[in-house]
Each structure stands twice: as structure tokens, then as C-alpha cells.
TORRO-570745 format. One record per residue (C-alpha): residue number from 1; residue in three letters; x, y, z. Coordinates in nm, 3 decimals. Layout:
<NUM; "ala"; <X; Y; Z>>
...
//
This chain:
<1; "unk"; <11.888; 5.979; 19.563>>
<2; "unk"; <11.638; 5.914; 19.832>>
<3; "unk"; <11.371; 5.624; 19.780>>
<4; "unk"; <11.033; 5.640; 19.960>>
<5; "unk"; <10.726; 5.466; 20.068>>
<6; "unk"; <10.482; 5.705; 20.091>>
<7; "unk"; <10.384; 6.094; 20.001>>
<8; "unk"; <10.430; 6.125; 20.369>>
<9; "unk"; <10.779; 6.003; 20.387>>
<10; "unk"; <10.819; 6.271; 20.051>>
<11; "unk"; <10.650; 6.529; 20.259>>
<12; "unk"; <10.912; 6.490; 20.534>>
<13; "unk"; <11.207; 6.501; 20.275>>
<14; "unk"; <11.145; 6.850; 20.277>>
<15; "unk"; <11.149; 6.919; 20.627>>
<16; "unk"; <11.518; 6.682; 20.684>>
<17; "unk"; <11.652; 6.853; 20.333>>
<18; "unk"; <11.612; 7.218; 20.509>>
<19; "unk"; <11.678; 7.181; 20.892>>
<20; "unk"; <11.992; 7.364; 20.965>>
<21; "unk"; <12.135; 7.064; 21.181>>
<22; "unk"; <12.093; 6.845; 20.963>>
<23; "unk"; <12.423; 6.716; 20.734>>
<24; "unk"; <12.235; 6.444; 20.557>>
<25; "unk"; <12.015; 6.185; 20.546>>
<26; "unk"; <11.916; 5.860; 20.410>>
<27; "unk"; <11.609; 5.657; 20.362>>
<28; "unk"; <11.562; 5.251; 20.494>>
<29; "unk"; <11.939; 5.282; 20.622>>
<30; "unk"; <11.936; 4.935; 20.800>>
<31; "unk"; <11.699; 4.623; 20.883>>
<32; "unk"; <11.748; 4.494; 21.248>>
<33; "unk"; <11.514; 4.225; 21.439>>
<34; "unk"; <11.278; 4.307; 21.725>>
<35; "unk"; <11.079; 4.091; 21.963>>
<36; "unk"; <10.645; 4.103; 21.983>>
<37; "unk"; <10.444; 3.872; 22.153>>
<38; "unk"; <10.736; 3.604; 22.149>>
<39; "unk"; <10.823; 3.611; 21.758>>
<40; "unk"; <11.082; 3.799; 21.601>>
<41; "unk"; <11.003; 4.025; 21.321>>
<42; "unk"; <11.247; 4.244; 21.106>>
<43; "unk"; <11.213; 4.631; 21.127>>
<44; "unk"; <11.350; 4.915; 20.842>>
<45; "unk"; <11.308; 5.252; 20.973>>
<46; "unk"; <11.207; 5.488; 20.723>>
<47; "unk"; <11.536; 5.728; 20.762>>
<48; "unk"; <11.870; 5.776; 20.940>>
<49; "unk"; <11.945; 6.144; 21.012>>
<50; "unk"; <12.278; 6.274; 21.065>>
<51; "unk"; <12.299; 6.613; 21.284>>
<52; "unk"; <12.627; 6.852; 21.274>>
<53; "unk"; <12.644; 6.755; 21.633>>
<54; "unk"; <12.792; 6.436; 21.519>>
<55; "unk"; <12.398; 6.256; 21.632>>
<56; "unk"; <12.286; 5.994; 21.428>>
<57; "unk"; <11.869; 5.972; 21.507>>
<58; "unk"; <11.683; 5.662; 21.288>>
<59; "unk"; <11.323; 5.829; 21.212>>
<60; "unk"; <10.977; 5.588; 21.167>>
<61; "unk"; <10.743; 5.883; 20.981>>
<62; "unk"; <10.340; 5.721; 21.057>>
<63; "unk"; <9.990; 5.849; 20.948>>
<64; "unk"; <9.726; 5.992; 21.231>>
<65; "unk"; <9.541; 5.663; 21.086>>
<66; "unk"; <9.854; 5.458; 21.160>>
<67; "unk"; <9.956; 5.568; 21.471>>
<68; "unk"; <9.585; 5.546; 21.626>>
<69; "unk"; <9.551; 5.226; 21.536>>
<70; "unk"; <9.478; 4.973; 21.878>>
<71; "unk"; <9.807; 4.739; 21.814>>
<72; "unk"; <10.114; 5.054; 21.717>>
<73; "unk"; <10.176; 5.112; 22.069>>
<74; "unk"; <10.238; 4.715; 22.115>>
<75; "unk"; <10.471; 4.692; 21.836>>
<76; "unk"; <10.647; 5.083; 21.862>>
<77; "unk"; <10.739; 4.964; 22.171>>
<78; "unk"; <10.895; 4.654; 22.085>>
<79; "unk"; <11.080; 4.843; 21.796>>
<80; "unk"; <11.216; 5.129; 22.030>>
<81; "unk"; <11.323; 4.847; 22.263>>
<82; "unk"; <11.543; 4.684; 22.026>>
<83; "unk"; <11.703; 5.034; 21.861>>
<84; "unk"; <11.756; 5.108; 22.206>>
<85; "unk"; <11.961; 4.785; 22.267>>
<86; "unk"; <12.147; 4.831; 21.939>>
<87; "unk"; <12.256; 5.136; 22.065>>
<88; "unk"; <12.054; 5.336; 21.826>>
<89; "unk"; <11.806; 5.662; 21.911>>
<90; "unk"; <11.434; 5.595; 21.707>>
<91; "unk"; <11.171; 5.867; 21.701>>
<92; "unk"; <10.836; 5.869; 21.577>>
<93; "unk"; <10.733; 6.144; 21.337>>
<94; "unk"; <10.371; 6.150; 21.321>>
<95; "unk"; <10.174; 6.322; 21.009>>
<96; "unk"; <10.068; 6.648; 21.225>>
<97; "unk"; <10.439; 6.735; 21.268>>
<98; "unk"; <10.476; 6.682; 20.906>>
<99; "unk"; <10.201; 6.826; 20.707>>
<100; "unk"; <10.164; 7.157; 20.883>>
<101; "unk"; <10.014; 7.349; 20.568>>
<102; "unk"; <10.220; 7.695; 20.582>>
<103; "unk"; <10.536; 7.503; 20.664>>
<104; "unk"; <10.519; 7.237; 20.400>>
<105; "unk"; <10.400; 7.461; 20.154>>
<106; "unk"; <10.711; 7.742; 20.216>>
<107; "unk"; <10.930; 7.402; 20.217>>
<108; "unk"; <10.824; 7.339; 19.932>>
<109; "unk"; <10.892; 7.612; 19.761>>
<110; "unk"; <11.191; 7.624; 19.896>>
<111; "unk"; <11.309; 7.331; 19.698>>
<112; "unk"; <11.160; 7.463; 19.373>>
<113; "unk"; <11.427; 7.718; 19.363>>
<114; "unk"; <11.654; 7.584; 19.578>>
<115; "unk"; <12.027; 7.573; 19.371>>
<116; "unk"; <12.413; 7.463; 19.416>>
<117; "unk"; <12.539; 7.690; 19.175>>
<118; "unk"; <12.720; 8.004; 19.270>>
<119; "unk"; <12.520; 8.303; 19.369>>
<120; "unk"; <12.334; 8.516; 19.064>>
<121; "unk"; <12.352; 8.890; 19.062>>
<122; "unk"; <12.028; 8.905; 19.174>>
<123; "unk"; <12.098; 8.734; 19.516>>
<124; "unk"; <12.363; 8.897; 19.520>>
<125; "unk"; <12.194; 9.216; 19.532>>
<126; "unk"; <11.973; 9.105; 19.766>>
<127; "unk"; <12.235; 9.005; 20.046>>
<128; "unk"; <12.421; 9.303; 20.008>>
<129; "unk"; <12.028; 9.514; 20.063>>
<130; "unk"; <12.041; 9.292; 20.377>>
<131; "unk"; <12.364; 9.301; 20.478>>
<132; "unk"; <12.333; 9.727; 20.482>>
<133; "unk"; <11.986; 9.762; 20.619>>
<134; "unk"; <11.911; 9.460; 20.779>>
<135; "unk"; <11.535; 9.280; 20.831>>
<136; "unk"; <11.316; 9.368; 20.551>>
<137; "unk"; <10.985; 9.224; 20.393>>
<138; "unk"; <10.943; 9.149; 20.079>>
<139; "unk"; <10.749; 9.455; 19.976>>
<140; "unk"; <11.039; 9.645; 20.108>>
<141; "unk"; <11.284; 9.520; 19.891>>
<142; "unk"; <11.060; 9.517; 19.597>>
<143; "unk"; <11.108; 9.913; 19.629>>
<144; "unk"; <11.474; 9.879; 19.684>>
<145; "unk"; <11.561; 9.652; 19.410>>
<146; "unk"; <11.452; 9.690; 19.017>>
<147; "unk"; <11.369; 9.340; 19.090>>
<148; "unk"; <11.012; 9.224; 18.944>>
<149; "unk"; <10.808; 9.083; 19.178>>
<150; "unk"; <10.809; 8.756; 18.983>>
<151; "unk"; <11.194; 8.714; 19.083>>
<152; "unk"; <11.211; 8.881; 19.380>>
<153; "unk"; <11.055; 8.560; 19.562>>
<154; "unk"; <11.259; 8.260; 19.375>>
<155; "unk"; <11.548; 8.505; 19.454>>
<156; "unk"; <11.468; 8.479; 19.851>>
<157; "unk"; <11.360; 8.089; 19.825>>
<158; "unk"; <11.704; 8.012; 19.688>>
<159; "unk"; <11.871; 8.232; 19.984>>
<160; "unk"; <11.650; 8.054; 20.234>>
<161; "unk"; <11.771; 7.710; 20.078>>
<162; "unk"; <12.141; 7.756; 20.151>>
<163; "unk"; <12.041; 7.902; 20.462>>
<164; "unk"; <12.173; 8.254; 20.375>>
<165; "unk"; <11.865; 8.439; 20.548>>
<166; "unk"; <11.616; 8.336; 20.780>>
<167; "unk"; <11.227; 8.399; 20.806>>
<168; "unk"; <10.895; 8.267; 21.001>>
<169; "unk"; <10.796; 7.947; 20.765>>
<170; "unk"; <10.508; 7.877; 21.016>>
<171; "unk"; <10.349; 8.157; 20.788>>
<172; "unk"; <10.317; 8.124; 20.421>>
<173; "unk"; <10.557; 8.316; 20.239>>
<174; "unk"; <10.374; 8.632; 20.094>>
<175; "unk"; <10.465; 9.018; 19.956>>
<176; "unk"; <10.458; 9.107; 20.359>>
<177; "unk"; <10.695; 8.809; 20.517>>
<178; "unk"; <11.037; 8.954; 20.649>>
<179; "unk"; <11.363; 8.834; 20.577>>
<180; "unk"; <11.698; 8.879; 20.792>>
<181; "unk"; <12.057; 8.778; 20.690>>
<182; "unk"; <12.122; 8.473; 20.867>>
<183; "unk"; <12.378; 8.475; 21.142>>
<184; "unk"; <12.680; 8.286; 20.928>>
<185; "unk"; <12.584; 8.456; 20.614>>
<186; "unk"; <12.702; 8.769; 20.749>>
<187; "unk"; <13.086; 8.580; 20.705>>
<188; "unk"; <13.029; 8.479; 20.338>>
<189; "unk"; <12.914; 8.851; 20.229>>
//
């Protein structure tokens, strides 16, 4: 279970829970002591991310409000300093990167459907549809399948979750988005 601070933090749950390189992650993974204006002061960064590449990255996630304020720089510094001598690679996520509308909202629903249990019939059905004909938009397979269009899109959602097929999220999901098999999914089919 992952504990936040913030509907920001949430927010960029969904963007860590759905990047392809990412294995896991972890909210306020560790407390370590960095140096402003001659005092020491304890630091948590808001989440440790751990990439298939084996690359751990500690992420600070800030408001526009935060981040523009006149002493952040002053005190980012100082934090990236000390991760930095600890070894450790911090980034700043600021709320621009995280609340693009199309792409939170698509993550979003992405989770909403998003499932561990074995594949239905109906996504079955589906990859197979991709897997002969290749990219098709949602309309498309609407015709294909006998699949209502109130299914059709949890169907594609869940797919998208396990990273089974692969669309533009910078656009929200609609009856004209296209779908493709995604590149390992072809091995699982």
C-alpha cells in the first residue's frame, strides 16, 4: 500500500503505477540530513522508484505554487547536494508534468479497470483481432467484435494496464483512439 501527502503525490501514483520501466515503487522510502544556511534539517522524499534497468531514482513531486516560491531553489539545492553525496539520484517532479489533463485522465482510467486476474474472453478476443489485423481504433473493433460499446473500452483499459497494447494517452481515450499490440504481447498471444 502506498501512503501519501497530497492529491498531487496521488495524481503521480498513476503515472509511476503505468510507466513501462518502472518495477515498483514506494512512498517516503528514507529520511537523510541535509545542510541550509549552516543548520541541518532532515529530508523524506516523497518516493523511491525502481526502473527494470536496475536504477533506483528518489522523486520530490512539488506544486507550481511550491516550486515558485523565492526560498525552493535555496533549499532543493541543499537537498540534491546531500542525495548526491549519499550516492542517491533526486528529481523534481513539478505539477505541470503531473496533471497533464488527457494523460491523467486516460491514467486514470486505466486503473479503474486495470486487473491481475487472468485474461477474460473478451480480451481475449480482442488480442487475437489485434494480433491478425494489427492497429485499429476503437470504432473499428466495435464492428469487428459483438462487443457493446460499454465493454469494449474497460476491455482495452485493462489491456493497456498490463501493457498488452499501446496507444497515444496524450489524447483522451475516445470511440476514434487506435490501439496496437504491444511489442512483447505479441510473445504471450
Amino acid at each position: 500500500m502506498i501512503t501519501v501527502e497530497s492529491a498531487l503525490e496521488c495524481d503521480a501514483c498513476y503515472h509511476f503505477e503505468f510507466e513501462k520501466d518502472i518495477v515498483r515503487f514506494c512512498s517516503q522510502p528514507i529520511r537523510f540530513p541535509y545542510y541550509l544556511n549552516g543548520k541541518q534539517h532532515t529530508y523524506v522524499p516523497d518516493f523511491l522508484v525502481q526502473f527494470d534497468s536496475q536504477e533506483y531514482v528518489l522523486y520530490e513531486i512539488k506544486s507550481s505554487d511550491a516550486v515558485s516560491s523565492t526560498d525552493f531553489r535555496a533549499e532543493w539545492d541543499a537537498k540534491m547536494q546531500a542525495a548526491d553525496q549519499l550516492g542517491l539520484e533526486l528529481e523534481l517532479v513539478k505539477e505541470k508534468d503531473i496533471r497533464k489533463k488527457a494523460v491523467l485522465k486516460n491514467l486514470k482510467l486505466m486503473y479503474r479497470y486495470a486487473s491481475v486476474d487472468g485474461l477474460t474472453d473478451n480480451q481475449k478476443l480482442v488480442l487475437s483481432i489485434f494480433e491478425k489485423v494489427g492497429t485499429q481504433s476503437v470504432k473499428t473493433l466495435l464492428h469487428t467484435t459483438s462487443l457493446a460499446p460499454k465493454t469494449i473500452m474497460p476491455v482495452l483499459c485493462n489491456l493497456l494496464s498490463r501493457n498488452l497494447l499501446e496507444t497515444e494517452l496524450d489524447v483522451t481515450l475516445s470511440i476514434e483512439s487506435k490501439f496496437e499490440l504491444a511489442y512483447h504481447a505479441k510473445k504471450i498471444i
